[in-house]
Jmol script that loads the backbone (N, CA, C; Angstrom):
load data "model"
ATOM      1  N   UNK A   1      52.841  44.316   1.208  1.00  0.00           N
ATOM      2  CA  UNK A   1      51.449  43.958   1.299  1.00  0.00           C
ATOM      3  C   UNK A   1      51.332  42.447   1.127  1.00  0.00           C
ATOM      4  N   UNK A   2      50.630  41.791   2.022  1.00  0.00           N
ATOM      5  CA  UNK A   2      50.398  40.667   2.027  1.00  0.00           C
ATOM      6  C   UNK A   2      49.543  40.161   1.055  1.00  0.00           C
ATOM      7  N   UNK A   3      49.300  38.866   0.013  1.00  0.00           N
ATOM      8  CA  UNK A   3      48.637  38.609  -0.788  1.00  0.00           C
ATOM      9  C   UNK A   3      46.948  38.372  -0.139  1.00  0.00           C
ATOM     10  N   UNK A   4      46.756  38.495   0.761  1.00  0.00           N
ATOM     11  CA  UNK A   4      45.665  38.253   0.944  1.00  0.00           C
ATOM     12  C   UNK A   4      44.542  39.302   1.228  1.00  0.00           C
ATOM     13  N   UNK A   5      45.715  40.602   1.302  1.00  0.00           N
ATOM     14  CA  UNK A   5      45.083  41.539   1.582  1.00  0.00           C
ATOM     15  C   UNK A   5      44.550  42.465  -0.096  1.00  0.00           C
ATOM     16  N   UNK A   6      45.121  41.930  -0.901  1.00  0.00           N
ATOM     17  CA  UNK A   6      44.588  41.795  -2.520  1.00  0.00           C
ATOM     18  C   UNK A   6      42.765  40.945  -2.721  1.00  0.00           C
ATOM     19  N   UNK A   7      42.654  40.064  -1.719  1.00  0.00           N
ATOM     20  CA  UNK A   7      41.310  38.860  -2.177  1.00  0.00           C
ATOM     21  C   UNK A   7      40.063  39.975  -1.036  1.00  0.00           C
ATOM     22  N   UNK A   8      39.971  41.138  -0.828  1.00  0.00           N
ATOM     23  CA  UNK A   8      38.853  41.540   0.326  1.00  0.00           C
ATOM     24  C   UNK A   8      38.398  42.546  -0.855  1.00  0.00           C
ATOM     25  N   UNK A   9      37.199  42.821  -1.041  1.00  0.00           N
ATOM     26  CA  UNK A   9      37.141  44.503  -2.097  1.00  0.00           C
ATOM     27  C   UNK A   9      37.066  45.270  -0.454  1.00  0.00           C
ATOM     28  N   UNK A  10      37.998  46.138  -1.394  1.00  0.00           N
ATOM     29  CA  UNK A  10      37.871  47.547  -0.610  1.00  0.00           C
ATOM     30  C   UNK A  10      37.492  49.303  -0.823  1.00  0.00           C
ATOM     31  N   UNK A  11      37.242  50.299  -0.586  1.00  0.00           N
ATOM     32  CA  UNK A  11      36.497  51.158  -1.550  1.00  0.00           C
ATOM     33  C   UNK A  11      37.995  51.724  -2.303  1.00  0.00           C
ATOM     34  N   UNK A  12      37.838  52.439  -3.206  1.00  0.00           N
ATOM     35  CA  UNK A  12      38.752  53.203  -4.040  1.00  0.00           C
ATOM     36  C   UNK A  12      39.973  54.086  -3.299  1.00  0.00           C
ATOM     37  N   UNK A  13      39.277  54.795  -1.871  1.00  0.00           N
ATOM     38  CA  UNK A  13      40.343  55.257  -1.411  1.00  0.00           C
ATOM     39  C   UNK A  13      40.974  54.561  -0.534  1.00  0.00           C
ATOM     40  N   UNK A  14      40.274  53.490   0.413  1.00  0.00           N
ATOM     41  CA  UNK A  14      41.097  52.326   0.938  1.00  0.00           C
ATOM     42  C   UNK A  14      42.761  52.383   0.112  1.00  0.00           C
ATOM     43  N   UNK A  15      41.923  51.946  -1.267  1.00  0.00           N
ATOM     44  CA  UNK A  15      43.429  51.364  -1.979  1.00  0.00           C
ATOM     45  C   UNK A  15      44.356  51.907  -2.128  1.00  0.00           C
ATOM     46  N   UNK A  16      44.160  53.075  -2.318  1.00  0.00           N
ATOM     47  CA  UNK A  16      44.553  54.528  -2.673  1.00  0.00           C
ATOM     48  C   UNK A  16      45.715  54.623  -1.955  1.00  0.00           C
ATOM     49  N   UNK A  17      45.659  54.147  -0.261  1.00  0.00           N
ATOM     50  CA  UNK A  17      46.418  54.852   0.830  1.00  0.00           C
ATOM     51  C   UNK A  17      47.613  53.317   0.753  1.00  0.00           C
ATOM     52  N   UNK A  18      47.015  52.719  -0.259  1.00  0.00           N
ATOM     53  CA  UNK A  18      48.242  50.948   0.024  1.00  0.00           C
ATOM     54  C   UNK A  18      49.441  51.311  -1.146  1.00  0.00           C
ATOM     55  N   UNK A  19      49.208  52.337  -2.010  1.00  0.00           N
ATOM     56  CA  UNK A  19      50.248  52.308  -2.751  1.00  0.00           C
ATOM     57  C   UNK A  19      51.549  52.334  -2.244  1.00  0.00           C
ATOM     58  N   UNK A  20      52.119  51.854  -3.085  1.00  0.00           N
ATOM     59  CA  UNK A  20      53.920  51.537  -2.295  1.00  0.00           C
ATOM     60  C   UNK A  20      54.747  52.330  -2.612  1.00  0.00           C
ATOM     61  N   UNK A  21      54.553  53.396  -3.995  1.00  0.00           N
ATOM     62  CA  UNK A  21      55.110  54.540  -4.073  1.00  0.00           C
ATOM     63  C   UNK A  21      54.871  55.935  -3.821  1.00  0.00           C
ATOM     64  N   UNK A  22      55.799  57.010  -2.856  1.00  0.00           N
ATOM     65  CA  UNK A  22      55.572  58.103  -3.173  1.00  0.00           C
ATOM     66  C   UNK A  22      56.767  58.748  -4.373  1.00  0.00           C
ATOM     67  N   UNK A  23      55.756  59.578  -4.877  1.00  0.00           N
ATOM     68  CA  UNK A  23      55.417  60.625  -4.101  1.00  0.00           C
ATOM     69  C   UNK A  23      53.993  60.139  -4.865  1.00  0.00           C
ATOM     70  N   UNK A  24      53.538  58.960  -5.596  1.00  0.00           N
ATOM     71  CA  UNK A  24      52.180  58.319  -6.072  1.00  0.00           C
ATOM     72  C   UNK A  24      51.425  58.577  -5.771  1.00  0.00           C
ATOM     73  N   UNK A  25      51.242  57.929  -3.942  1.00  0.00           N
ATOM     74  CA  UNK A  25      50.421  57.542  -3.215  1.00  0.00           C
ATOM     75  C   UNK A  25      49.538  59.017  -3.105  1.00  0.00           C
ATOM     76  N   UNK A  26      50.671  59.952  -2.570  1.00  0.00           N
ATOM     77  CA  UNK A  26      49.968  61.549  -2.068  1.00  0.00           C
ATOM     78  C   UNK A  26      49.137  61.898  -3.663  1.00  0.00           C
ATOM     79  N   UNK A  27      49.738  61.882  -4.401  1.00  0.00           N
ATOM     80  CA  UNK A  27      48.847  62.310  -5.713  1.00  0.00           C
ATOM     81  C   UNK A  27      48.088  61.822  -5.970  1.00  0.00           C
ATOM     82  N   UNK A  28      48.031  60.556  -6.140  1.00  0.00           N
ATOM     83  CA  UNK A  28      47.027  59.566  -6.379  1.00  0.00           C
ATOM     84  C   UNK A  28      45.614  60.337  -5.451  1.00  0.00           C
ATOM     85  N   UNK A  29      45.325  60.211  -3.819  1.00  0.00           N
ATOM     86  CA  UNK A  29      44.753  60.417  -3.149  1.00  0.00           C
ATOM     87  C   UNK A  29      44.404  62.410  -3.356  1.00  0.00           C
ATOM     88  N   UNK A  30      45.150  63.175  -3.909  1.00  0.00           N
ATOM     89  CA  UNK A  30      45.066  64.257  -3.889  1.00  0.00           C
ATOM     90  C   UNK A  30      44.056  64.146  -5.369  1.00  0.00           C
ATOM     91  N   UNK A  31      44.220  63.887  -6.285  1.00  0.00           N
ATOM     92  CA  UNK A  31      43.705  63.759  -7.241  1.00  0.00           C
ATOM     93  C   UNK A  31      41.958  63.141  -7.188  1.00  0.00           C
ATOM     94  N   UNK A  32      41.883  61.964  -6.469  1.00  0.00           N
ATOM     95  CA  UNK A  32      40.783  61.894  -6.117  1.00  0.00           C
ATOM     96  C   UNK A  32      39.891  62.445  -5.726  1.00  0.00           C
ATOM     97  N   UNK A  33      40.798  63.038  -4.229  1.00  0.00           N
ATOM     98  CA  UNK A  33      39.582  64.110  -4.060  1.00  0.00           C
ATOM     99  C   UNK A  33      38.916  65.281  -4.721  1.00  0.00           C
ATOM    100  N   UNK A  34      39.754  65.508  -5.507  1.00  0.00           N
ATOM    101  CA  UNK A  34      39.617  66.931  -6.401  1.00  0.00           C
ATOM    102  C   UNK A  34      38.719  66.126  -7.735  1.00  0.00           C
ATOM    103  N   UNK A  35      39.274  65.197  -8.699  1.00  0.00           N
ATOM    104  CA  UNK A  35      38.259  65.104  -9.502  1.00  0.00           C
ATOM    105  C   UNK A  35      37.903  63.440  -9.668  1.00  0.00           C
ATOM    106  N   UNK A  36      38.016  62.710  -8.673  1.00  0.00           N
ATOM    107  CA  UNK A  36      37.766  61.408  -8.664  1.00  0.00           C
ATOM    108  C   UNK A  36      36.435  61.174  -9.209  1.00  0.00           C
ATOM    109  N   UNK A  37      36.031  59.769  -9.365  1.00  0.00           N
ATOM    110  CA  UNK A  37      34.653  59.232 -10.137  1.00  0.00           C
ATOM    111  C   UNK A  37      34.029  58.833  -8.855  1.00  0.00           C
ATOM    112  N   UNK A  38      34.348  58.567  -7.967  1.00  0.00           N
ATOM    113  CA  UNK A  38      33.535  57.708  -6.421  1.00  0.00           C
ATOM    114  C   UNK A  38      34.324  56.867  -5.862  1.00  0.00           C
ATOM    115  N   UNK A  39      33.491  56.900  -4.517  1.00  0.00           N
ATOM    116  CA  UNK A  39      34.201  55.579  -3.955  1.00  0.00           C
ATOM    117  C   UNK A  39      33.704  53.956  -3.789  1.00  0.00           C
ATOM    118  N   UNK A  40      33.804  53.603  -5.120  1.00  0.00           N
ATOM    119  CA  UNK A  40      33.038  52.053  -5.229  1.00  0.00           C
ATOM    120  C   UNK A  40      34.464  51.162  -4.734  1.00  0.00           C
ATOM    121  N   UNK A  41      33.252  50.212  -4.375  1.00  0.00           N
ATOM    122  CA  UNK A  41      33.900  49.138  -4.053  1.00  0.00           C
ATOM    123  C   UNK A  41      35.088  47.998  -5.559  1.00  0.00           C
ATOM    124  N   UNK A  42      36.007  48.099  -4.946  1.00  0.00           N
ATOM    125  CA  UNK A  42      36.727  47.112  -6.566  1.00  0.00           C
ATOM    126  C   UNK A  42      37.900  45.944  -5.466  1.00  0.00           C
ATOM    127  N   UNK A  43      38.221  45.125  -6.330  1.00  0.00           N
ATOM    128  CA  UNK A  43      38.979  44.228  -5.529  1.00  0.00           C
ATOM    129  C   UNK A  43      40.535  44.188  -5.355  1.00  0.00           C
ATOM    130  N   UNK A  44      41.285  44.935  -6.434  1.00  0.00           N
ATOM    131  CA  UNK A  44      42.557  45.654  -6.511  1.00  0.00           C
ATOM    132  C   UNK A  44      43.339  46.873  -6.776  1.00  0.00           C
ATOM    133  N   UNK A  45      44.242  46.575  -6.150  1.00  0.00           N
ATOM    134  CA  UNK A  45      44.929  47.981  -5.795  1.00  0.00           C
ATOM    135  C   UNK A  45      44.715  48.826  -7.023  1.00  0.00           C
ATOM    136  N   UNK A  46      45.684  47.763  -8.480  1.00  0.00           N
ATOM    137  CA  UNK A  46      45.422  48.657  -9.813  1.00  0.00           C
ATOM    138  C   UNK A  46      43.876  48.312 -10.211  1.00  0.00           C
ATOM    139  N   UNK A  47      42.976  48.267  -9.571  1.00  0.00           N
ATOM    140  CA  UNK A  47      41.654  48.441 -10.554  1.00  0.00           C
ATOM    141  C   UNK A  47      41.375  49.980  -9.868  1.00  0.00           C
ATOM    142  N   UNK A  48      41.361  50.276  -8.280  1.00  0.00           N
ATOM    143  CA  UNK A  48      40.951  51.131  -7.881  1.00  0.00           C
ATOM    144  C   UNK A  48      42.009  52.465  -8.467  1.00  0.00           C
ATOM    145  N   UNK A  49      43.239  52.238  -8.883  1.00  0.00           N
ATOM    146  CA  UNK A  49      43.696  53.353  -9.349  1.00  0.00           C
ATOM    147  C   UNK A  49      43.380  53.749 -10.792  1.00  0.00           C
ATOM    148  N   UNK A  50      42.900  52.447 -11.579  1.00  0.00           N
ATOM    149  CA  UNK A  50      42.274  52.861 -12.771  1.00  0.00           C
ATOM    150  C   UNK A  50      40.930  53.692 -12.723  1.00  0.00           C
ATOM    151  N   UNK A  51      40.082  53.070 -11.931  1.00  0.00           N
ATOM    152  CA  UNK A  51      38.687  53.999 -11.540  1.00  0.00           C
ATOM    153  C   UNK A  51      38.858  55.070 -10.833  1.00  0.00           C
ATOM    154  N   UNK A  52      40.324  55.409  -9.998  1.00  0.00           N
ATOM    155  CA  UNK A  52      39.773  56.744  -9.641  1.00  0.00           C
ATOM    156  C   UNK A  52      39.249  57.818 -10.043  1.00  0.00           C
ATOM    157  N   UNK A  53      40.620  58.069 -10.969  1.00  0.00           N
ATOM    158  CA  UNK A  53      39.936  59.739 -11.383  1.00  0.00           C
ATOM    159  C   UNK A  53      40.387  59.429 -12.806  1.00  0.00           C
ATOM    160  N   UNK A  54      40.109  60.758 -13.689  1.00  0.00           N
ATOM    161  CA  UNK A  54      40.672  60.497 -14.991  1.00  0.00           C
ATOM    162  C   UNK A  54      42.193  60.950 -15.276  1.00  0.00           C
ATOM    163  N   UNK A  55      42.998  60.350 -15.781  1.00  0.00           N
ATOM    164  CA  UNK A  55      44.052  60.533 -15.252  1.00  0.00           C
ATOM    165  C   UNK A  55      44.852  61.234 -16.759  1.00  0.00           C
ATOM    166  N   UNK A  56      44.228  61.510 -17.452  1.00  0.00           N
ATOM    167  CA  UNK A  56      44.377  62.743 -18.396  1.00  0.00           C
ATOM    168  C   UNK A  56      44.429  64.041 -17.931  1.00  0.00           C
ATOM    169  N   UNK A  57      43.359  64.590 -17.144  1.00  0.00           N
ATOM    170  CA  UNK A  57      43.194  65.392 -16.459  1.00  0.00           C
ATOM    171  C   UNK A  57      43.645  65.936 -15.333  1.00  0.00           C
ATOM    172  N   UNK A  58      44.763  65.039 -14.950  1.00  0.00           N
ATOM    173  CA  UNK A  58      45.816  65.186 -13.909  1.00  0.00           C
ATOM    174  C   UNK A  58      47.162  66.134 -14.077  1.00  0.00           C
ATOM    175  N   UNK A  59      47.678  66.571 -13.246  1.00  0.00           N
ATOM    176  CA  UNK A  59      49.288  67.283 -13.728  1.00  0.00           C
ATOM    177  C   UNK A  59      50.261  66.245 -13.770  1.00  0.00           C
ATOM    178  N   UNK A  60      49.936  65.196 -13.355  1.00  0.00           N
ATOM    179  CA  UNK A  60      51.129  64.274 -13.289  1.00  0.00           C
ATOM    180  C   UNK A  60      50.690  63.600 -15.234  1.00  0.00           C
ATOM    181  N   UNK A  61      49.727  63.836 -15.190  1.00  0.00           N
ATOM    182  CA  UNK A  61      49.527  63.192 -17.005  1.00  0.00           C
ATOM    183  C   UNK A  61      49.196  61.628 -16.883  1.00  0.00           C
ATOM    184  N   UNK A  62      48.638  61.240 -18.255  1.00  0.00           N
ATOM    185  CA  UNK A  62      48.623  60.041 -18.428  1.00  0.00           C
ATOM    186  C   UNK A  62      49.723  58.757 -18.478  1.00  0.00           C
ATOM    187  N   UNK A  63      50.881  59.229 -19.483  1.00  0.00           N
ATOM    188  CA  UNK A  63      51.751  58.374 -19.383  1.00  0.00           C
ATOM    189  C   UNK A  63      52.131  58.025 -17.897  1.00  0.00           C
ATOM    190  N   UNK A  64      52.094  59.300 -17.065  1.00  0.00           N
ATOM    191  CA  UNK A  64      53.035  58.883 -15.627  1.00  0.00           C
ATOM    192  C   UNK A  64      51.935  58.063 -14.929  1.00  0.00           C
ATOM    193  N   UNK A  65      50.492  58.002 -15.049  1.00  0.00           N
ATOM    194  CA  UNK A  65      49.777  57.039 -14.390  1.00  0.00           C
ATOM    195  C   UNK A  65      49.505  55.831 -14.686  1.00  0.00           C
ATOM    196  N   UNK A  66      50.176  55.783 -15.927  1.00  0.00           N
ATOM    197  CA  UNK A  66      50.007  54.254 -16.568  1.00  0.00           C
ATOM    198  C   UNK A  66      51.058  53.471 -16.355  1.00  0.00           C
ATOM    199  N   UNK A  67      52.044  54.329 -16.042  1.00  0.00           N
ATOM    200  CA  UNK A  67      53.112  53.621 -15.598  1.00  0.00           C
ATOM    201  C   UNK A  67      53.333  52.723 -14.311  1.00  0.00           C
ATOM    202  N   UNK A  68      52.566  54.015 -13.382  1.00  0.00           N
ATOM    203  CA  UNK A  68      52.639  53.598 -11.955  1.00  0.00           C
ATOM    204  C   UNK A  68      51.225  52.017 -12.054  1.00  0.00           C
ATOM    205  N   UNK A  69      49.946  52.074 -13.004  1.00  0.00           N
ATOM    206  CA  UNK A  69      49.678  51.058 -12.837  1.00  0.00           C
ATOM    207  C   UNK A  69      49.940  49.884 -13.394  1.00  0.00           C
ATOM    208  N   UNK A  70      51.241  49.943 -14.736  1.00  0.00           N
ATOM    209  CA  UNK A  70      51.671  48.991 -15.157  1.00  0.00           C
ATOM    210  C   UNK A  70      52.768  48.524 -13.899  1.00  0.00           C
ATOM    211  N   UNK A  71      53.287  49.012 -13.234  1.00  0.00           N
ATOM    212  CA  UNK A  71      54.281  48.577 -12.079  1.00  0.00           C
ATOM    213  C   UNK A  71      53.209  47.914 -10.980  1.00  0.00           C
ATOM    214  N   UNK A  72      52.129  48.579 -10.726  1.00  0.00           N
ATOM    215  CA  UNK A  72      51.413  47.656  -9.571  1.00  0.00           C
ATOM    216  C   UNK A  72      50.707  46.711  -9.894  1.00  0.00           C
ATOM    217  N   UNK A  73      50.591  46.779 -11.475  1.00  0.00           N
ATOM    218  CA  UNK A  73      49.900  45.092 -11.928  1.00  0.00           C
ATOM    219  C   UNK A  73      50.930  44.148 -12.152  1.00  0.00           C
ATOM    220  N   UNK A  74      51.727  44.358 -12.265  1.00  0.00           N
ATOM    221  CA  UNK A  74      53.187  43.324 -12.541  1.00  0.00           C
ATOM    222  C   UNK A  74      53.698  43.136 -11.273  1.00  0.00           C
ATOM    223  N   UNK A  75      53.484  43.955 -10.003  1.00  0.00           N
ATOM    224  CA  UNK A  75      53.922  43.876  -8.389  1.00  0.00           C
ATOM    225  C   UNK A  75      52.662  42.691  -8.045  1.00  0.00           C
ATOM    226  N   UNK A  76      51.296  42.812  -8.498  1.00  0.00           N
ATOM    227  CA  UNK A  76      50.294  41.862  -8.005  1.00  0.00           C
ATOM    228  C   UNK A  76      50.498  40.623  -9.352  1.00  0.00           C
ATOM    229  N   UNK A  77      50.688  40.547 -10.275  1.00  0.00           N
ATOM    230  CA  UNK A  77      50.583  39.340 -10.855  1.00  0.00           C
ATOM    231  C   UNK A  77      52.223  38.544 -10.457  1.00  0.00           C
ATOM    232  N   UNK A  78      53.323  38.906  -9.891  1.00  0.00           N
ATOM    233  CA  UNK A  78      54.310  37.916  -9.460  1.00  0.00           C
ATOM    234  C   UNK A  78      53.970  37.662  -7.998  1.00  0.00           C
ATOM    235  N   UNK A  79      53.265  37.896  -7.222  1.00  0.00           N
ATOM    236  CA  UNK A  79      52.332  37.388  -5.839  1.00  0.00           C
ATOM    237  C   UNK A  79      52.400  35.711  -6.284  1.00  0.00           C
ATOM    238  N   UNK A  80      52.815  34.704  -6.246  1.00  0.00           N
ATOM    239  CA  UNK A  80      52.212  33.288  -5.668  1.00  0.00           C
ATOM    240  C   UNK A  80      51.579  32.954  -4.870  1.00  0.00           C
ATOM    241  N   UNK A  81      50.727  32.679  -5.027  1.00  0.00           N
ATOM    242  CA  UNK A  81      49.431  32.660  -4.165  1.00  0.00           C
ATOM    243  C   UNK A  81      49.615  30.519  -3.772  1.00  0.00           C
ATOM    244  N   UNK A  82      50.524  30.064  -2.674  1.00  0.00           N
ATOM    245  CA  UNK A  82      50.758  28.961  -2.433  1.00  0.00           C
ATOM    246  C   UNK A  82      49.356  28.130  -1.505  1.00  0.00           C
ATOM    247  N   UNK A  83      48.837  27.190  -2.185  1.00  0.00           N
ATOM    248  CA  UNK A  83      47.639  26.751  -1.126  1.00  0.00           C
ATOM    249  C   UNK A  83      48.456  26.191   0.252  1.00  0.00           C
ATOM    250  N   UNK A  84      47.750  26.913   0.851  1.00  0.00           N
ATOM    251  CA  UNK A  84      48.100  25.668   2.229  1.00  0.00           C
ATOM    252  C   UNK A  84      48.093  24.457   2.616  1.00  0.00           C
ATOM    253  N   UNK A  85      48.787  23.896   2.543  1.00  0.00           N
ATOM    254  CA  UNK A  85      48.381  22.456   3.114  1.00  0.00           C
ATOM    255  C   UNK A  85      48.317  22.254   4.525  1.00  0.00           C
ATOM    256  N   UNK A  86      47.122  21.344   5.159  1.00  0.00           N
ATOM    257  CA  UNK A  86      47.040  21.634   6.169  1.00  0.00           C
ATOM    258  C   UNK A  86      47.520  19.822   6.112  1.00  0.00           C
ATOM    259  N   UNK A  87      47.480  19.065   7.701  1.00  0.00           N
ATOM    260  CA  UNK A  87      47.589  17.858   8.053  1.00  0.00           C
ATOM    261  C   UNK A  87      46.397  17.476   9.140  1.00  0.00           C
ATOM    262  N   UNK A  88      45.917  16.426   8.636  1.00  0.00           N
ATOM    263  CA  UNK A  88      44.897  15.822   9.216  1.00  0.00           C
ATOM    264  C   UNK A  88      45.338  15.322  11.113  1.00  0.00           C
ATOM    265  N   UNK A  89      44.715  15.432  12.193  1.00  0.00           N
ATOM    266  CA  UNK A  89      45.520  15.064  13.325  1.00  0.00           C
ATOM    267  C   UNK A  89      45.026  13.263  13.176  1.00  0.00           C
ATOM    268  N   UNK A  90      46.118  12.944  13.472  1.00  0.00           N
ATOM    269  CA  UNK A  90      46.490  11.635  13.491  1.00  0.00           C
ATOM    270  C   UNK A  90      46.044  11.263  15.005  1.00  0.00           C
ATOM    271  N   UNK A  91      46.180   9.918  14.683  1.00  0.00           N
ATOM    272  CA  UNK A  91      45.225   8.952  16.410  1.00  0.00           C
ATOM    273  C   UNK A  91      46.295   7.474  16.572  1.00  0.00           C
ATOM    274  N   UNK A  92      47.404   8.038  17.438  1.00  0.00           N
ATOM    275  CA  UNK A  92      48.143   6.567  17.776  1.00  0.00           C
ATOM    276  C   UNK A  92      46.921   5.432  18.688  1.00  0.00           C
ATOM    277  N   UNK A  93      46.942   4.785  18.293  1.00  0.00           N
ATOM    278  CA  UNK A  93      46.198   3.444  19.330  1.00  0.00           C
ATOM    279  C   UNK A  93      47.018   2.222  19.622  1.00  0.00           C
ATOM    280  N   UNK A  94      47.157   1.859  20.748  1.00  0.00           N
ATOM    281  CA  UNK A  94      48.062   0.832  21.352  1.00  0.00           C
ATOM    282  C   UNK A  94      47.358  -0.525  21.700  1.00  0.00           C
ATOM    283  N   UNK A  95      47.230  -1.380  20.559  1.00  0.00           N
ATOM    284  CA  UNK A  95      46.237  -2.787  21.169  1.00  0.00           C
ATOM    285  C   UNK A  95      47.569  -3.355  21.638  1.00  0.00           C
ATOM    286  N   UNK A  96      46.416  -3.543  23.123  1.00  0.00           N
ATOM    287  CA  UNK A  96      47.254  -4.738  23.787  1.00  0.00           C
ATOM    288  C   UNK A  96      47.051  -6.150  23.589  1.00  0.00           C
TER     289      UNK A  96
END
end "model"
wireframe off; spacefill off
backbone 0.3
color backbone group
């Protein structure tokens, strides 16, 4: 995933479908639908997996979802986010 695709909000299940692990991703999204909170708008991958659903209430359990979002907040906080530098166009002129 490209870092830039982290800076757009997208709704909860958008994010849902970007996870980078299975068998996560399918649970993650299975879970939602069954007892998710909504589909609001949030700006990262791990915020939207924190708001999905309650993840006590899951078969995969809490520890195993905290895990998967301690791995995707440590996957988005080593992202370097490098500014671009751009270059101004330059103007040769030839006095004769």
């Amino acid at each position: 995933m490209r870092h830039t695709e982290y800076l757009a909000p997208r709704t909860i299940e958008e994010w849902l479908h970007l996870i980078p692990y299975e068998p996560a991703r399918q649970q993650a999204l299975d879970n939602f639908k069954i007892i998710g909170f909504g589909n609001s708008l949030v700006y990262t991958l791990y915020d939207a997996l924190h708001f999905a659903f309650p993840w006590h209430n899951t078969p995969e359990g809490k520890e195993y979802w905290s895990k998967i979002y301690t791995a995707i907040k440590r996957s988005y906080h080593s992202i370097k986010l490098k500014p671009q530098i751009t270059q101004e166009p330059t103007t040769m002129c030839m006095v004769n």
